[in-house]
C-alpha positions in Angstrom: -7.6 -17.5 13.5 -8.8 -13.7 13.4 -11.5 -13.2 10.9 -9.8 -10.5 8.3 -11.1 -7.5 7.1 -10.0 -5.5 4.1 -11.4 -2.4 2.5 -10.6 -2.7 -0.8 -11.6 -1.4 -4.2 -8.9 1.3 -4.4 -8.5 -0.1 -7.0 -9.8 -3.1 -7.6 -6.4 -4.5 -9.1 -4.8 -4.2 -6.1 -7.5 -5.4 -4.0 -7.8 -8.9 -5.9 -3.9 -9.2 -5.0 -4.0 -8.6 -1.1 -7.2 -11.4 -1.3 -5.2 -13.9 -3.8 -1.7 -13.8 -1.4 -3.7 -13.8 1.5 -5.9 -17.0 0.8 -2.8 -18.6 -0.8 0.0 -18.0 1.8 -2.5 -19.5 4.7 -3.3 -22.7 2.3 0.5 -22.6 2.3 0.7 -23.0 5.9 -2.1 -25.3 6.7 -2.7 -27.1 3.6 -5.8 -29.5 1.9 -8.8 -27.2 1.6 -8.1 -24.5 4.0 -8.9 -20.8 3.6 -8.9 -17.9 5.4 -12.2 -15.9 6.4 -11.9 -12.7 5.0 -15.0 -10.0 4.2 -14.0 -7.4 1.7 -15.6 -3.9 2.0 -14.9 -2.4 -1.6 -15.5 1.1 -2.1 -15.4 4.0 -5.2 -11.9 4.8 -5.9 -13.1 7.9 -7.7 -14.8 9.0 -4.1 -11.8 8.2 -2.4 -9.9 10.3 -4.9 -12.3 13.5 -5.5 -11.7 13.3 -1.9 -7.8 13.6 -1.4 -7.3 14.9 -4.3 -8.5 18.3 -2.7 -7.2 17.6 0.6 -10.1 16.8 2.1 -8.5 14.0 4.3 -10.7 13.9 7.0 -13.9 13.2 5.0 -11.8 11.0 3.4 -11.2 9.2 6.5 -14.4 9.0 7.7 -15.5 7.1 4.5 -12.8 4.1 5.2 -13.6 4.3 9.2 -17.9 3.7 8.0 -16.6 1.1 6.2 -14.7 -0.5 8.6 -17.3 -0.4 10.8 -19.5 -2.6 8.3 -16.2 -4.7 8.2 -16.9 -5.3 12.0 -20.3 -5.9 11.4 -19.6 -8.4 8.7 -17.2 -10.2 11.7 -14.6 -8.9 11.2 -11.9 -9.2 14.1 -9.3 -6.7 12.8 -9.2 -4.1 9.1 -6.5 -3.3 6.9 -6.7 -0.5 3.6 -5.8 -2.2 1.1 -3.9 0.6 -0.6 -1.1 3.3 0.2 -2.7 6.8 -0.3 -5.6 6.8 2.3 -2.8 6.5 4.9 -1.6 9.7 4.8 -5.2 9.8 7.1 -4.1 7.0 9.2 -3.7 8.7 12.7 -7.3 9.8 12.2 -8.6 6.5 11.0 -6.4 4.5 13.6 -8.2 7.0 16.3 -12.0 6.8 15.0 -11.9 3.0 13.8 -14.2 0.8 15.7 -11.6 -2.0 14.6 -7.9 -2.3 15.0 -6.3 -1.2 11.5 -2.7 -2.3 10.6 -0.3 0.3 9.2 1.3 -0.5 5.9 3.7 2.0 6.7 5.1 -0.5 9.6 4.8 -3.1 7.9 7.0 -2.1 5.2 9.0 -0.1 7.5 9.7 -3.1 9.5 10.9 -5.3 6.5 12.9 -2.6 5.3 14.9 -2.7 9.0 14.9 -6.9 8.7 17.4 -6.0 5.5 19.4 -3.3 7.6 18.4 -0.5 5.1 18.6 3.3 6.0 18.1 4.7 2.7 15.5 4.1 0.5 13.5 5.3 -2.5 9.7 6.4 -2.5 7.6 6.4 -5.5 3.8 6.0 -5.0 0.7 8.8 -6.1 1.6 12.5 -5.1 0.5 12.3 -2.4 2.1 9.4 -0.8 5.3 10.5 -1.9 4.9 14.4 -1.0 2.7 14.6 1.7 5.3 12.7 4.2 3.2 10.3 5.9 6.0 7.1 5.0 8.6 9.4 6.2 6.8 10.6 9.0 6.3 6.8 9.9 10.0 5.6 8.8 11.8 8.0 11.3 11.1 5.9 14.2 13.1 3.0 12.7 16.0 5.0 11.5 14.7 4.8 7.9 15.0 7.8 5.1 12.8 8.2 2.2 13.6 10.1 -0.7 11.5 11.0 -3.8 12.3 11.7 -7.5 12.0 15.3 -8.3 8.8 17.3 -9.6 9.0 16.3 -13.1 9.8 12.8 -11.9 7.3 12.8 -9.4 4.3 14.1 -11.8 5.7 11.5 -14.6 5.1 8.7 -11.9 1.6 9.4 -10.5 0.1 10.3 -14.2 1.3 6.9 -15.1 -0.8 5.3 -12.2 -3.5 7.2 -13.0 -3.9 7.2 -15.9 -2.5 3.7 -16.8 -1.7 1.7 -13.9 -5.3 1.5 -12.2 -6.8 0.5 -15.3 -4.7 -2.6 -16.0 -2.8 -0.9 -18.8 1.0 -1.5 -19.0 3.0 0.1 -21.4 6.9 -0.7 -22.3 7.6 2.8 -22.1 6.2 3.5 -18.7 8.0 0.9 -17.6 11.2 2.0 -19.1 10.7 5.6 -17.6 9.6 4.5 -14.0 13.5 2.4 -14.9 15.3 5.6 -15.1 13.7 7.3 -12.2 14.4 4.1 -10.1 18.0 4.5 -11.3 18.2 8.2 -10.0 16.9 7.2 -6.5 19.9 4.6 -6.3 22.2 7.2 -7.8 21.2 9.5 -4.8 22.1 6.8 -2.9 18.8 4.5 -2.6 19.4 0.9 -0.7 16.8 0.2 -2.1 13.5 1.6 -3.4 9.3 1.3 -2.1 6.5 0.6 -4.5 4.3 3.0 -2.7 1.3 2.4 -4.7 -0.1 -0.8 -5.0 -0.5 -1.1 -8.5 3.1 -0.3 -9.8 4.3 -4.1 -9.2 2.1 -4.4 -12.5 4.6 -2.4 -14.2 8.2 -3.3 -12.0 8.0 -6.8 -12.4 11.7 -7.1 -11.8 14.5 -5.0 -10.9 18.3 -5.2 -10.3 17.7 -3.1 -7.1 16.2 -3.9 -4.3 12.2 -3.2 -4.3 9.9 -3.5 -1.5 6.3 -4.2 -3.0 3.7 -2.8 -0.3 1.1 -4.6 -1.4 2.9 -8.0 -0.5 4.4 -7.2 2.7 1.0 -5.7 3.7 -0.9 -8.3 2.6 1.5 -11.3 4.4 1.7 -8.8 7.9 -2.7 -9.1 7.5 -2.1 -12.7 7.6 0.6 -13.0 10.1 -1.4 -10.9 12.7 -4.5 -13.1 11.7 -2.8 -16.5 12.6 -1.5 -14.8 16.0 
């Protein structure tokens, strides 16, 4: 069993979900008192986002990659961001990383192949949905992304910002993340990604097909663990 290491913190909300599916899936698997090792590196989230939010993706990178390396100091054997956005810096961070680092880009790309989807919806923080970095990643599985239009797309990530990161969920967020979820399938959407780890707080359930990053993330970390 790998040791696991997670940066977290971005935000914390989603954080305390990778660790709770993590530690419950293994106990799951093996049963009585059984638990995985994980060391959780939590950083700033506003950092990380003063960061990004002026494009300054290499400096952004090199904050996750130092913490990964106190992840492999702690023991860790392998790393994993606990969060979508950073990995629009994941080539550099995949290259600089004293630790392996999986992708949650293949690992939902990869699930979304295991239902024989070639269509699917995007919503996430601006950047992840308009800086290209899931479609980049989806093309070499035959997979296309599409995103909600400007208004749509500004609506979405003012919701997680403002909202979604500090635990607050509102009935009529969720009712207007609804209608732009409808569009997406409309445009022909299989199925759509919740590309930011904190909208399953708001999309608790759906009549269309949703792919929850934070899960599938979370379970490939522990799958790649118990190798």
């Amino acid at each position: 069993m790998k040791h696991i290491g997670i940066v977290g913190g971005l935000s914390p909300e989603s954080t305390i979900e990778y660790y709770k599916l993590i530690c419950e899936e293994y106990n799951k698997k093996i049963g009585e008192w059984n638990f995985p090792q994980v060391t959780i590196r939590s950083l700033n989230l506003q950092e990380i986002a003063d960061l990004f939010m002026v494009d300054r993706w290499d400096d952004m990178a090199d904050v996750i990659i130092s913490a990964i390396d106190d992840l492999k100091n702690s023991g860790a054997d392998f790393a994993a961001v606990a969060t979508n956005t950073p990995h629009n810096a994941y080539e550099r961070i995949k290259e600089y990383s004293s630790l392996e680092v999986l992708s949650i880009m293949d690992a939902t790309a990869q699930e979304i192949q295991r239902d024989e989807f070639t269509k699917v919806g995007l919503l996430g923080t601006k950047p992840t949905m308009e800086y290209g970095f899931f479609q980049r990643s989806f093309e070499d599985y035959g997979i296309e992304a599409i995103v909600p239009g400007k208004k749509d797309r500004d609506y979405v990530s003012d919701v997680i910002w403002n909202e979604l990161v500090h635990g607050i969920i509102t009935d009529e967020s969720k009712i207007g993340y609804e209608r732009i979820i409808d569009d997406l399938v409309k445009r022909g959407a299989q199925g759509v990604i919740l590309g930011c780890t904190e909208i399953p707080l708001l999309i608790t359930d759906s009549p269309v097909r949703t792919y929850d990053t934070a899960i599938i993330h979370a379970k490939a970390v522990l799958d790649y663990a118990m190798k």
